[in-house]
Backbone bond lengths (Angstrom), bond angles and torsions (degrees), N, CA, C in turn:
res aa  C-N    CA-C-N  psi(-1)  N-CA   C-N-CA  omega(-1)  CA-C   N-CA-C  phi
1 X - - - 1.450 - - 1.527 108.76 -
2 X 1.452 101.15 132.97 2.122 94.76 165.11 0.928 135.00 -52.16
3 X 1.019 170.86 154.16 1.222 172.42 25.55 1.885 123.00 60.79
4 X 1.147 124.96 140.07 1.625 110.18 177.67 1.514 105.04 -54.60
5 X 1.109 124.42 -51.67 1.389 123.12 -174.77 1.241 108.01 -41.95
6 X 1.226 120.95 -80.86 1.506 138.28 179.38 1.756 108.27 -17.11
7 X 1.848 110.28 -62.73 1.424 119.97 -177.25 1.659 94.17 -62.96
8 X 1.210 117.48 -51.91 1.947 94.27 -165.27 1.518 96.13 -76.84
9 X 0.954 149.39 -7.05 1.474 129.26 152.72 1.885 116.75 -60.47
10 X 1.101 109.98 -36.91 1.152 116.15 169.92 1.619 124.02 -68.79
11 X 1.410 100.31 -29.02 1.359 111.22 -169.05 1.590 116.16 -85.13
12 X 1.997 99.79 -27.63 1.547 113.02 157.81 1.203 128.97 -71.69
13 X 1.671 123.69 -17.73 1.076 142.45 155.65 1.564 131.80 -44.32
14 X 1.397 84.78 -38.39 1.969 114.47 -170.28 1.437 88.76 -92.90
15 X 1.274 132.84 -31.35 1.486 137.97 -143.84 1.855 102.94 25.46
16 X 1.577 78.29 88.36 1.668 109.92 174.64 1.791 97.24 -131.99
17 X 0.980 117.44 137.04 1.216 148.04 133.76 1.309 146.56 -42.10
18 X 1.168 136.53 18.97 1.448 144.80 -144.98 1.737 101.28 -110.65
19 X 1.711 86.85 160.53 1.874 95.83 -164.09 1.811 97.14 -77.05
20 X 1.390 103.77 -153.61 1.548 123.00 162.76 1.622 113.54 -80.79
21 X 1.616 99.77 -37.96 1.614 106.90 178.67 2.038 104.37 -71.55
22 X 0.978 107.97 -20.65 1.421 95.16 -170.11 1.701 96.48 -100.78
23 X 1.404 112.20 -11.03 1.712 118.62 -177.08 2.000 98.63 -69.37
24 X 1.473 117.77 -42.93 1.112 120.37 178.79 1.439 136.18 -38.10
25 X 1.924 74.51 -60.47 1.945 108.73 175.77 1.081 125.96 -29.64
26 X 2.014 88.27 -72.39 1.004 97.46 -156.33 2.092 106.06 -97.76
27 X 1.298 104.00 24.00 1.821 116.63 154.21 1.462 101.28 -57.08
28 X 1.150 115.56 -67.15 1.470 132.06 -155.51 1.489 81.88 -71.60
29 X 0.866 147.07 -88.05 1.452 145.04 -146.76 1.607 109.49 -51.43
30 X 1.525 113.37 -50.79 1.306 109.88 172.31 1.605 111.97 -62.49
31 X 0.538 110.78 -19.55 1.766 99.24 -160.53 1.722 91.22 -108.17
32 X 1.366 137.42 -10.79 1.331 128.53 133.50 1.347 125.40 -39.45
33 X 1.357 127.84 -55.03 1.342 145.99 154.30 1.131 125.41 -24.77
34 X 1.521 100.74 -52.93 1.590 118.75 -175.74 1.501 111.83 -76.41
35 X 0.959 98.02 -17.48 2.169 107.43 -177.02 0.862 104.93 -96.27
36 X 1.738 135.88 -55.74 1.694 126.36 162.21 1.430 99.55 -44.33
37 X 1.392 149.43 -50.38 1.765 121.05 -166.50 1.655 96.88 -69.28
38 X 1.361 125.40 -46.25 1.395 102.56 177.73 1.556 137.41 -69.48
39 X 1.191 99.26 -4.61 1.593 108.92 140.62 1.103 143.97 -43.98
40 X 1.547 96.25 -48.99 1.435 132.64 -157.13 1.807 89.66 -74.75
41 X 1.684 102.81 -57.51 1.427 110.10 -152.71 2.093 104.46 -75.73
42 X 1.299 122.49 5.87 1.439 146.01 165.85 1.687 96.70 -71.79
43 X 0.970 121.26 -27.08 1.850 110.07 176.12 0.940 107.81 -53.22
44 X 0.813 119.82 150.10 2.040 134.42 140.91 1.591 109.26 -73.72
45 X 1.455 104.65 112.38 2.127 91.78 179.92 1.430 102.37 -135.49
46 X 1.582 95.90 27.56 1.534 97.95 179.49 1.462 137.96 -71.87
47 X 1.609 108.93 -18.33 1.529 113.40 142.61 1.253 135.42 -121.77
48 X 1.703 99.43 34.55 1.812 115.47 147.83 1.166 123.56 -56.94
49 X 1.551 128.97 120.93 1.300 121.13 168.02 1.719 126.13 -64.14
50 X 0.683 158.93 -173.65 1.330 167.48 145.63 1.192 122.13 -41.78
51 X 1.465 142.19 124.69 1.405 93.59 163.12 1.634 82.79 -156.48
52 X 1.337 97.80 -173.76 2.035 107.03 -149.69 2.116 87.78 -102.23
53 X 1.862 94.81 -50.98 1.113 100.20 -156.74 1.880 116.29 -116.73
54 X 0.972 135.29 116.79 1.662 126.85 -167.95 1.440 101.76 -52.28
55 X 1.534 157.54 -13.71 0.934 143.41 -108.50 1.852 96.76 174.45
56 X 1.291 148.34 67.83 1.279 161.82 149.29 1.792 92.72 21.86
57 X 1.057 142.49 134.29 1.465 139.05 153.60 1.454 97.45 -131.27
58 X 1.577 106.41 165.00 0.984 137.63 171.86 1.308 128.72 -142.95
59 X 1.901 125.54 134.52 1.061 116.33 -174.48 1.728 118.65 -71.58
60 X 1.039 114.53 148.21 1.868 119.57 -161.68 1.302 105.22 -123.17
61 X 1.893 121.31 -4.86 1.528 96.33 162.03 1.067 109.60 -80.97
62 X 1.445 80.10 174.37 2.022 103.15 178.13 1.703 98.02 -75.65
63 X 1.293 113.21 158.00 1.523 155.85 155.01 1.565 93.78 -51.29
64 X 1.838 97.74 112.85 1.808 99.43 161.40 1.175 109.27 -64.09
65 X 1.562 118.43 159.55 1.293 120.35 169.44 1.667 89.48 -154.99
66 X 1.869 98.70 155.12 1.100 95.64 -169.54 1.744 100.72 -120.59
67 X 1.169 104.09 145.61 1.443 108.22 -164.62 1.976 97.19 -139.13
68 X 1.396 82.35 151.68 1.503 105.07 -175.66 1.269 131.06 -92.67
69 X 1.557 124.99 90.30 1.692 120.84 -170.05 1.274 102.61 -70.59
70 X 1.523 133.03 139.14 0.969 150.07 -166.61 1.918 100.18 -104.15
71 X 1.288 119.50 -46.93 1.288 139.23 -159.40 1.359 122.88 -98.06
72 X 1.815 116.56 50.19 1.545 124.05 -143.37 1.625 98.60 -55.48
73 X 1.351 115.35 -34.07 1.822 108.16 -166.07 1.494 111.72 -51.26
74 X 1.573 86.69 -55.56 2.080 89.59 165.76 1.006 119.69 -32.42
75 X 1.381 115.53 -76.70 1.308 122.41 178.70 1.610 142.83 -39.26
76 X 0.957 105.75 -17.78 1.548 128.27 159.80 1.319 116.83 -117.08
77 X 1.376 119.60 20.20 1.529 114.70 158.06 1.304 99.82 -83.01
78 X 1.352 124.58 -28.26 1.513 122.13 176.66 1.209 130.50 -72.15
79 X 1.357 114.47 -19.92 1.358 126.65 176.93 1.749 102.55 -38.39
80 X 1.112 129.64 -169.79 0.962 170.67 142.34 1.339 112.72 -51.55
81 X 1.476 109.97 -95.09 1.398 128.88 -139.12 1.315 72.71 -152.70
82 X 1.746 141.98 110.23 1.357 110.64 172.24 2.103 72.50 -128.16
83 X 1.862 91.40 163.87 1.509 110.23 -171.33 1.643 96.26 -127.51
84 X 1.625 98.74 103.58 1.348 113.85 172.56 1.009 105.85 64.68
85 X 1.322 120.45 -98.29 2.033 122.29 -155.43 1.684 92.41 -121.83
86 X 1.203 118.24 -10.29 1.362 127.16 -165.47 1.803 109.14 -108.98
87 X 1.483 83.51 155.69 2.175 93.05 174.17 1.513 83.60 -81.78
88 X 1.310 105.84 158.79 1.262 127.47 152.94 1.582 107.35 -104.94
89 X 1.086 111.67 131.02 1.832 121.31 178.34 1.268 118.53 -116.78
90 X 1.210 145.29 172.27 1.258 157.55 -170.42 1.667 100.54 -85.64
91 X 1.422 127.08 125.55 1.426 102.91 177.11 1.567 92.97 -101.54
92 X 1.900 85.70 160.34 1.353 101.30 -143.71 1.610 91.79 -121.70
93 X 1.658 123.83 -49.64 1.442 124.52 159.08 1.391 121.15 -55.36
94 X 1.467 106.38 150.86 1.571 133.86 168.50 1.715 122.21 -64.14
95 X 1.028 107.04 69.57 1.796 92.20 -165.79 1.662 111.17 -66.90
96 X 0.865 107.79 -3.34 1.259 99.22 168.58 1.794 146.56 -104.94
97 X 1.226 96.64 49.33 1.601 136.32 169.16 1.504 110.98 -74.34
């Protein structure tokens, strides 16, 4: 089990703040923690593969594709804020370097 010492070393670590009443707590709580991973480390995972995610995912957007507006006026009726023939965008660099 931790010790108070042990948690406010940890807790200066975190740069957390916590009382004597929460130094107690969270002894018992950490060192709960600490006994489920040595549980954990009692497996055999020696011909477990690796893996990132418990649960298979897959990405679900669509595929860019690039397509050709024929009809530029349209196309900048949607803009925003568009300048002349051009989008106007948010500037994003520092010009003053």
């Amino acid at each position: 089990m931790l010790d108070r010492q042990q948690v406010q070393k940890i807790a200066h670590l975190a740069r957390l703040e916590i009382t004597p009443t929460e130094e107690e707590q969270f002894a018992g709580q950490l060192s709960s923690i600490l006994d489920y991973f040595e549980q954990l480390s009692e497996l055999d995972t020696e011909n477990v593969p690796p893996t990132t995610r418990a649960i298979e995912l897959s990405n679900i957007t669509r595929q860019d594709t690039s397509e050709i507006y024929c009809d530029r006026e349209d196309l900048l009726k949607e803009a925003p804020s568009p300048e002349g023939e051009f989008f106007r965008v948010p500037q994003i660099l520092n010009t003053e370097e």
